[in-house]
N, CA, C and O atoms as a GROMACS GRO file, in nm:
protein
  388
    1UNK      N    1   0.054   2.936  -1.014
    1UNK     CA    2   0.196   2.942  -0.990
    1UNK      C    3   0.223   3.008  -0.855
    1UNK      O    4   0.311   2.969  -0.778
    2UNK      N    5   0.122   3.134  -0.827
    2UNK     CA    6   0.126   3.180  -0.680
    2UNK      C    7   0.134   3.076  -0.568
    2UNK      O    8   0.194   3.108  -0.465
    3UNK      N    9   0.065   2.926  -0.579
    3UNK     CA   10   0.044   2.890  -0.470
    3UNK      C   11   0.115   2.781  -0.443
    3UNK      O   12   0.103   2.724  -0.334
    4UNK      N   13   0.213   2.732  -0.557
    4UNK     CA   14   0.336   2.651  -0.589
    4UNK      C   15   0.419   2.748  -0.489
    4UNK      O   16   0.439   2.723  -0.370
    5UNK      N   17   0.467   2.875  -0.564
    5UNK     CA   18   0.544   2.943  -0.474
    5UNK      C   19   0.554   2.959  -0.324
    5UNK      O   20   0.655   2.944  -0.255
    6UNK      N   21   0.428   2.991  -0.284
    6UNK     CA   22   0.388   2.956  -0.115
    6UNK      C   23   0.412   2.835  -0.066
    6UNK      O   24   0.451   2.824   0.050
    7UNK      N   25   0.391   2.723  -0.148
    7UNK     CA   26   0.396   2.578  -0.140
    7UNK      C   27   0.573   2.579  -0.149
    7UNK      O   28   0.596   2.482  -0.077
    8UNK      N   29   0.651   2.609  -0.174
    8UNK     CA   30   0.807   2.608  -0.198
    8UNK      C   31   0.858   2.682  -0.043
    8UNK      O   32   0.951   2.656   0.034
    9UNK      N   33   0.761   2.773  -0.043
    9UNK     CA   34   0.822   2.872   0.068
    9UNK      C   35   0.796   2.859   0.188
    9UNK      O   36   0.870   2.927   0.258
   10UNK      N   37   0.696   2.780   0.266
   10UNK     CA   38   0.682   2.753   0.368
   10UNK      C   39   0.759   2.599   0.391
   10UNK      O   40   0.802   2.572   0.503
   11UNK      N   41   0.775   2.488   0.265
   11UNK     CA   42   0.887   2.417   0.283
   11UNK      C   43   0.982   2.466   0.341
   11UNK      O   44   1.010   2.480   0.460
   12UNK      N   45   1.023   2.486   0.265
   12UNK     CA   46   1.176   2.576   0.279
   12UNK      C   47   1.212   2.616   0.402
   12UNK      O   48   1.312   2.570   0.456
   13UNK      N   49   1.110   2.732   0.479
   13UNK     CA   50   1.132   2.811   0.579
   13UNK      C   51   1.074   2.672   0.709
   13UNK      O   52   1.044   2.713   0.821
   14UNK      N   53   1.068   2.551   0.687
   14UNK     CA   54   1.015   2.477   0.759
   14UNK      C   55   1.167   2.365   0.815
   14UNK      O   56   1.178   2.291   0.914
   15UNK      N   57   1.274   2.400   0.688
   15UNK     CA   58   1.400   2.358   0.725
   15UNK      C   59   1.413   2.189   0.735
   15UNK      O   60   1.474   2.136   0.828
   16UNK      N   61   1.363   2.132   0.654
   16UNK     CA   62   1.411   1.985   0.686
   16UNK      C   63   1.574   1.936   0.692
   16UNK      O   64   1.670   1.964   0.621
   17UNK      N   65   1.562   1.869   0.781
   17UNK     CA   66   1.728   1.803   0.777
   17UNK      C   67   1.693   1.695   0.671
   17UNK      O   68   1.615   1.621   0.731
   18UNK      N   69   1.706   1.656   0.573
   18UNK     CA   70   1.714   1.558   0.489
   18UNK      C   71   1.789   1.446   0.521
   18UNK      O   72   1.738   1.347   0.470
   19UNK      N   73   1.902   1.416   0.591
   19UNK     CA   74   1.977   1.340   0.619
   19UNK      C   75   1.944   1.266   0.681
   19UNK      O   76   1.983   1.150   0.670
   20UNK      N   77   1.827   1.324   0.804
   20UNK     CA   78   1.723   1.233   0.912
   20UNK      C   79   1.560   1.259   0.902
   20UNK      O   80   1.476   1.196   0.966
   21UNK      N   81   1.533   1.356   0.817
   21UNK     CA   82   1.365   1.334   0.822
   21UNK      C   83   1.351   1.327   0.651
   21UNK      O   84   1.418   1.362   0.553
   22UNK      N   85   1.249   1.274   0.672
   22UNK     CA   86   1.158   1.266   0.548
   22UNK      C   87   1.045   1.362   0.506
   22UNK      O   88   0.978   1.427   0.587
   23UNK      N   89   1.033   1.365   0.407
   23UNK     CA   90   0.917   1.498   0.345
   23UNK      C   91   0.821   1.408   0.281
   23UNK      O   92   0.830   1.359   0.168
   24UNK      N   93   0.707   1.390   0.386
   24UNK     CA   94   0.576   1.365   0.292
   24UNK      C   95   0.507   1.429   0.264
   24UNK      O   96   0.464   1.510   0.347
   25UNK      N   97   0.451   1.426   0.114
   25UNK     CA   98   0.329   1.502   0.064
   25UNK      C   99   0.250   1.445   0.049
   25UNK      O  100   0.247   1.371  -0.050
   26UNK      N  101   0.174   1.447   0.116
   26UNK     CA  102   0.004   1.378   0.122
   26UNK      C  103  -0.099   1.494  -0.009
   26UNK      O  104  -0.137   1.609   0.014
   27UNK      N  105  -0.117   1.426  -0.120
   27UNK     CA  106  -0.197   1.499  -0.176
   27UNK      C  107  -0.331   1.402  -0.178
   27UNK      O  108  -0.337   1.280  -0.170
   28UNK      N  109  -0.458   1.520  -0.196
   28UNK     CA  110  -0.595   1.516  -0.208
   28UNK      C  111  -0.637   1.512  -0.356
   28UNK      O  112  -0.535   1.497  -0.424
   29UNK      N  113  -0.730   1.518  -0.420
   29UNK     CA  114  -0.790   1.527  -0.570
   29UNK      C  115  -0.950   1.504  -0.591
   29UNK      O  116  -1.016   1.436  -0.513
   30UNK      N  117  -0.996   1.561  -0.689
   30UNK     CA  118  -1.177   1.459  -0.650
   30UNK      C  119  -1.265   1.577  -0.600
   30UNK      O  120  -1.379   1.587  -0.645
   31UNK      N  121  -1.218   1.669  -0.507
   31UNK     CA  122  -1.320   1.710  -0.431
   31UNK      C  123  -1.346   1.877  -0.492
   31UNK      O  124  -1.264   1.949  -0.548
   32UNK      N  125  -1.444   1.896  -0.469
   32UNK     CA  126  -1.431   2.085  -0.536
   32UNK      C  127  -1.371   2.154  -0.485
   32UNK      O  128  -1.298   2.114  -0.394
   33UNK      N  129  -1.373   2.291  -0.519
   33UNK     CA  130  -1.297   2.399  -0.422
   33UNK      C  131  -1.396   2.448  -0.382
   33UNK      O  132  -1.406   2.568  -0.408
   34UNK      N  133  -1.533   2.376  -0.289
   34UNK     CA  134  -1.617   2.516  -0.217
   34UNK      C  135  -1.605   2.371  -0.101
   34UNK      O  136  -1.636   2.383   0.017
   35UNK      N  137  -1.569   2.277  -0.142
   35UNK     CA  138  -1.514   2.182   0.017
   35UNK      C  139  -1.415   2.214   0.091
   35UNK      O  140  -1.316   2.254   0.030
   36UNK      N  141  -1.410   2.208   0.225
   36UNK     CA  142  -1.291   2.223   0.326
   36UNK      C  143  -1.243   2.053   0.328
   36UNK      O  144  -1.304   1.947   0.339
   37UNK      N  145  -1.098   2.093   0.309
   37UNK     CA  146  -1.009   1.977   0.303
   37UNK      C  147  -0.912   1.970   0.366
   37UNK      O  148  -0.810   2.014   0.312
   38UNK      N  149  -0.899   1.905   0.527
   38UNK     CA  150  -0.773   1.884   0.567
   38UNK      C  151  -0.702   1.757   0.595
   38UNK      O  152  -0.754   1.648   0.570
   39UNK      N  153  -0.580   1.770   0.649
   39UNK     CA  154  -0.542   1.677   0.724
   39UNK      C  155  -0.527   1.657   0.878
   39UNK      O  156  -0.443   1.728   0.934
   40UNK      N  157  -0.602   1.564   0.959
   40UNK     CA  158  -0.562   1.552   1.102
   40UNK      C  159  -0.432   1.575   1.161
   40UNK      O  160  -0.334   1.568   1.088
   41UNK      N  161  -0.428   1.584   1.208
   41UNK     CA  162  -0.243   1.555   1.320
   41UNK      C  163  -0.248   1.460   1.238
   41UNK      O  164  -0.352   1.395   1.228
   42UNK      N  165  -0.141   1.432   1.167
   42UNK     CA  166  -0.075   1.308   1.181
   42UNK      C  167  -0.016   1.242   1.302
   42UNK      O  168  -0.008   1.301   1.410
   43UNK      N  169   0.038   1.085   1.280
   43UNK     CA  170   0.104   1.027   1.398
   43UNK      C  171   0.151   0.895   1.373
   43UNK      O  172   0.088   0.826   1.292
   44UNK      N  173   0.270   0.839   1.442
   44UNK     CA  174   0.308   0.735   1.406
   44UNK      C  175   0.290   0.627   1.520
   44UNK      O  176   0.292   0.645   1.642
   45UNK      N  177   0.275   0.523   1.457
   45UNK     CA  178   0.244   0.405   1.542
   45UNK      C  179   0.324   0.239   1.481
   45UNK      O  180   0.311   0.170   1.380
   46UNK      N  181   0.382   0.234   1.570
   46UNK     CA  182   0.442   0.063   1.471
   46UNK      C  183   0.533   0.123   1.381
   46UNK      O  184   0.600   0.032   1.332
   47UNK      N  185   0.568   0.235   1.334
   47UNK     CA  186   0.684   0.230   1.209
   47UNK      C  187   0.534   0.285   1.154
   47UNK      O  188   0.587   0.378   1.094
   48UNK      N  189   0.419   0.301   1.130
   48UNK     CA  190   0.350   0.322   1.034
   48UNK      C  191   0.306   0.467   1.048
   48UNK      O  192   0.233   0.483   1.146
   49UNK      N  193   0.335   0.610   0.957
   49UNK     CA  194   0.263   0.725   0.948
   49UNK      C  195   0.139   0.706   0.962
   49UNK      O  196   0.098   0.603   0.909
   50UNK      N  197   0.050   0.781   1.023
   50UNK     CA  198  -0.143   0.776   0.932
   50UNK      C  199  -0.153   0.888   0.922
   50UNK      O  200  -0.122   0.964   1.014
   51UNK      N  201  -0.201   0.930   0.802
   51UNK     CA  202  -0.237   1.043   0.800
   51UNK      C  203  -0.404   1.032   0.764
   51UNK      O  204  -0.432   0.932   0.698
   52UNK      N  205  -0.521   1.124   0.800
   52UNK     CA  206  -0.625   1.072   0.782
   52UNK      C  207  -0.677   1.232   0.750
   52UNK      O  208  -0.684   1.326   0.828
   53UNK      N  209  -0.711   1.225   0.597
   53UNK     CA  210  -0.754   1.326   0.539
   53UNK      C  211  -0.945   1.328   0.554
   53UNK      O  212  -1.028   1.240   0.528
   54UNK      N  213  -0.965   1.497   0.617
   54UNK     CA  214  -1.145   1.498   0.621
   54UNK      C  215  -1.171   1.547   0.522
   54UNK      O  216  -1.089   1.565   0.432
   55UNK      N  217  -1.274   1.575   0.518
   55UNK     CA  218  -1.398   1.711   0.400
   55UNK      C  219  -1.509   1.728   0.424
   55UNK      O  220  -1.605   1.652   0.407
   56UNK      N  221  -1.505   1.824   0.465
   56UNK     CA  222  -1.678   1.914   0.466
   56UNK      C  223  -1.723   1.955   0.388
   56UNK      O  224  -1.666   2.057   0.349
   57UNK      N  225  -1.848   1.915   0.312
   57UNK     CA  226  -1.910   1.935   0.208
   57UNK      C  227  -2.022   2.049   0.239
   57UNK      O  228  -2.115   2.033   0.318
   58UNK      N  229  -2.000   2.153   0.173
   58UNK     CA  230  -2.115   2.279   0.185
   58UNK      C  231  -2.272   2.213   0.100
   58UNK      O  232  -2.264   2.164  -0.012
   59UNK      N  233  -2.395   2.222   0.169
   59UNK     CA  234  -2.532   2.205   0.069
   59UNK      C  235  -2.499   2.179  -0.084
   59UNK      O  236  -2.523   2.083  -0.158
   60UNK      N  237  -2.432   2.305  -0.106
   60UNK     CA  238  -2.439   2.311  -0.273
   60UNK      C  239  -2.288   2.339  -0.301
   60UNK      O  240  -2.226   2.404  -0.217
   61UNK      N  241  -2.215   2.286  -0.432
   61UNK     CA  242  -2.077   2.323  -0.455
   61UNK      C  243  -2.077   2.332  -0.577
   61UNK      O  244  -2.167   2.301  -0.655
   62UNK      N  245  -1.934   2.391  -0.605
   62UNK     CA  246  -1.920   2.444  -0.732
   62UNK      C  247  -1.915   2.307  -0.790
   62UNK      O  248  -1.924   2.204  -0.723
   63UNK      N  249  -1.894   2.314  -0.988
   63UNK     CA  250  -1.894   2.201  -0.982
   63UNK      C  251  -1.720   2.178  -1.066
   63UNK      O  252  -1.688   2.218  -1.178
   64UNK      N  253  -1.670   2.132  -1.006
   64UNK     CA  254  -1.477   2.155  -1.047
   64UNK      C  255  -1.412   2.098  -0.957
   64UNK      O  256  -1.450   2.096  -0.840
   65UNK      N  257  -1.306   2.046  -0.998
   65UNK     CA  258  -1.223   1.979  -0.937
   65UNK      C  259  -1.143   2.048  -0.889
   65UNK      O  260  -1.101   2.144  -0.953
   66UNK      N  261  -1.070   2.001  -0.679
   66UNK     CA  262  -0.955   2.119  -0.657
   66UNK      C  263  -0.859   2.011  -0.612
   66UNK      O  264  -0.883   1.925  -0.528
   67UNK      N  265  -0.720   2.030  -0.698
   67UNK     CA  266  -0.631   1.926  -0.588
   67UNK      C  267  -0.545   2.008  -0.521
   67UNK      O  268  -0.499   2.113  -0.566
   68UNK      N  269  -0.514   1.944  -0.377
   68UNK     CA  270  -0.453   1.957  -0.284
   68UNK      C  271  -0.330   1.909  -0.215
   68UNK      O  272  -0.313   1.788  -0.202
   69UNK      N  273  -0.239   1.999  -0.170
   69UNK     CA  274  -0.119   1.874  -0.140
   69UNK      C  275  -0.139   1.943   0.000
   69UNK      O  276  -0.206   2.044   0.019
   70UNK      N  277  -0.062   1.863   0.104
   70UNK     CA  278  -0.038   1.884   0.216
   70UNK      C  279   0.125   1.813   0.304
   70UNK      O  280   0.186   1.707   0.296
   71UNK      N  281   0.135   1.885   0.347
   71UNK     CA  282   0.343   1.818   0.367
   71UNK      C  283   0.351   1.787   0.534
   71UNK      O  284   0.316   1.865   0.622
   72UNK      N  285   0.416   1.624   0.556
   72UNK     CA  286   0.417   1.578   0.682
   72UNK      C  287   0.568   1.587   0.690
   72UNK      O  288   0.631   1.577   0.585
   73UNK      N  289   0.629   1.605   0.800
   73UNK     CA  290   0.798   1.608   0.819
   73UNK      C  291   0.784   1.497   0.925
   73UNK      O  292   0.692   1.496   1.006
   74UNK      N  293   0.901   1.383   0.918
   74UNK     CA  294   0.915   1.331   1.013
   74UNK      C  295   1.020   1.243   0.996
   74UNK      O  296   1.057   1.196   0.888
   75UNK      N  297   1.076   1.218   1.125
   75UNK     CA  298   1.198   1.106   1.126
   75UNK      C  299   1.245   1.039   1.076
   75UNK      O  300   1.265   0.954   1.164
   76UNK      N  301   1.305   0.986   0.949
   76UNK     CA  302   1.309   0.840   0.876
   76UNK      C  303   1.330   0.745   0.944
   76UNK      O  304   1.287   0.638   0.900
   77UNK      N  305   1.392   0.742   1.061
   77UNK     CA  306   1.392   0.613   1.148
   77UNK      C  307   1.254   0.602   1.213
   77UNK      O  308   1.246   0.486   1.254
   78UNK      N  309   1.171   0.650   1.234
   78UNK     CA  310   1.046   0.637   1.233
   78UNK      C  311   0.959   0.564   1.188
   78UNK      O  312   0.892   0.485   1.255
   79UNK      N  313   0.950   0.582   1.067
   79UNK     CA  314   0.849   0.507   0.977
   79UNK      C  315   0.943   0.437   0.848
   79UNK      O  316   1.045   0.465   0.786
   80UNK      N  317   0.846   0.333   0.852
   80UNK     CA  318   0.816   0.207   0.700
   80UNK      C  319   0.752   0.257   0.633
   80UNK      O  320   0.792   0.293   0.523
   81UNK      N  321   0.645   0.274   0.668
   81UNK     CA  322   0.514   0.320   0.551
   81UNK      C  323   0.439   0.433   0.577
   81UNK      O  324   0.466   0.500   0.676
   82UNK      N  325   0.348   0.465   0.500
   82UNK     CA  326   0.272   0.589   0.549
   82UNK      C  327   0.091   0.524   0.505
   82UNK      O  328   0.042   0.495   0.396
   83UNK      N  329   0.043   0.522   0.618
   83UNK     CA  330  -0.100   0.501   0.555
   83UNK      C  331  -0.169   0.593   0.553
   83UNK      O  332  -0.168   0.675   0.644
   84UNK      N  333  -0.262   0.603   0.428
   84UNK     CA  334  -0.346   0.762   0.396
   84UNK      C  335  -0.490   0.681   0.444
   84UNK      O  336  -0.517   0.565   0.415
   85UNK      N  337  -0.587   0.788   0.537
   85UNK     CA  338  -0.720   0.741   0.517
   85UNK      C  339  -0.800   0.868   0.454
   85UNK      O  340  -0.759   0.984   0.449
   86UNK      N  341  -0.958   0.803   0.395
   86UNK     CA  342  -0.958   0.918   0.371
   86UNK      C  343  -1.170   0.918   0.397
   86UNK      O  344  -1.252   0.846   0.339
   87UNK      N  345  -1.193   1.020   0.499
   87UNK     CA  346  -1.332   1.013   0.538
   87UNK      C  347  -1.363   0.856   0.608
   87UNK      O  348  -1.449   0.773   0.578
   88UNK      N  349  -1.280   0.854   0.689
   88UNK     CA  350  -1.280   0.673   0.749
   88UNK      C  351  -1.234   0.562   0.635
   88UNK      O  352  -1.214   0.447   0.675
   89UNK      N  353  -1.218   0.592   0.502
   89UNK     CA  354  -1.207   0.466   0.443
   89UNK      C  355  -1.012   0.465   0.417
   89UNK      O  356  -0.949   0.571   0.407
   90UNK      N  357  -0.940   0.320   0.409
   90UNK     CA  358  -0.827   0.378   0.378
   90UNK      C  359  -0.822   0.357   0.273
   90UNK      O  360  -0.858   0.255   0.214
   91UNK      N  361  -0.770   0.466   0.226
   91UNK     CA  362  -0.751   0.462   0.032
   91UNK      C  363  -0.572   0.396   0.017
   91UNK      O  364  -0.540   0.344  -0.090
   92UNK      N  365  -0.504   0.402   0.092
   92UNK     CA  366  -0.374   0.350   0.070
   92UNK      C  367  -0.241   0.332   0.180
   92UNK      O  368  -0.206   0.406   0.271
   93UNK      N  369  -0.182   0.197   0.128
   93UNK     CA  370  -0.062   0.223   0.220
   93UNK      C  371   0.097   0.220   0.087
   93UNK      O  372   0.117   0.166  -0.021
   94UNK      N  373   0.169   0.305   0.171
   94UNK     CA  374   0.299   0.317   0.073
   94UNK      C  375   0.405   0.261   0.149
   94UNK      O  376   0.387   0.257   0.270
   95UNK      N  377   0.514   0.216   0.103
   95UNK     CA  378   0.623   0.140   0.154
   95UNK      C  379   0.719   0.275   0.156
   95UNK      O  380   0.691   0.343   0.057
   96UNK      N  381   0.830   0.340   0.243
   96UNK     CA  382   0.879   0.442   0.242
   96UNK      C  383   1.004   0.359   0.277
   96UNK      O  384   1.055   0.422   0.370
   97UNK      N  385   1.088   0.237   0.249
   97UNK     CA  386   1.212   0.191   0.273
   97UNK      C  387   1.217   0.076   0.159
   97UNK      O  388   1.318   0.007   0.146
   0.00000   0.00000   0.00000
């Protein structure tokens, strides 16, 4: 619940105009918690978000599942869709209109 709260609070203090940007949450799942999991810069191209999620895998890991969200702000006149990749492969595209 601590990290919901942090997760609420750096929203928040991050101030979206709702009226003109959009709030994406790019979430992760699958991977343990002794992996490093981020997201690149995002960036838009064509109307299309990418966001392209890495992971560094340590020798040995716990063995448990950690999910992850991560939050993109950006323009709605910007983007159509948002494509997720993930370790070079793309796992998905979403329609955002």
């Amino acid at each position: 619940i601590e990290r919901c709260g942090s997760f609420e609070k750096r929203l928040r203090d991050a101030k979206p105009n709702f009226e003109k940007e959009s709030v994406v949450v790019v979430l992760t799942s699958g991977n343990s918690s002794s992996q490093q999991v981020g997201v690149s810069t995002a960036y838009v191209k064509g109307g299309r978000l990418r966001c392209d999620i890495w992971v560094i895998t340590p020798d040995m890991c716990h063995r448990d599942i950690h999910y992850r969200g991560f939050v993109v702000i950006v323009q709605k006149e910007a983007i159509a869709e948002v494509e997720i990749w993930e370790q070079g492969t793309q796992k998905e595209v979403l329609q955002c209109r």
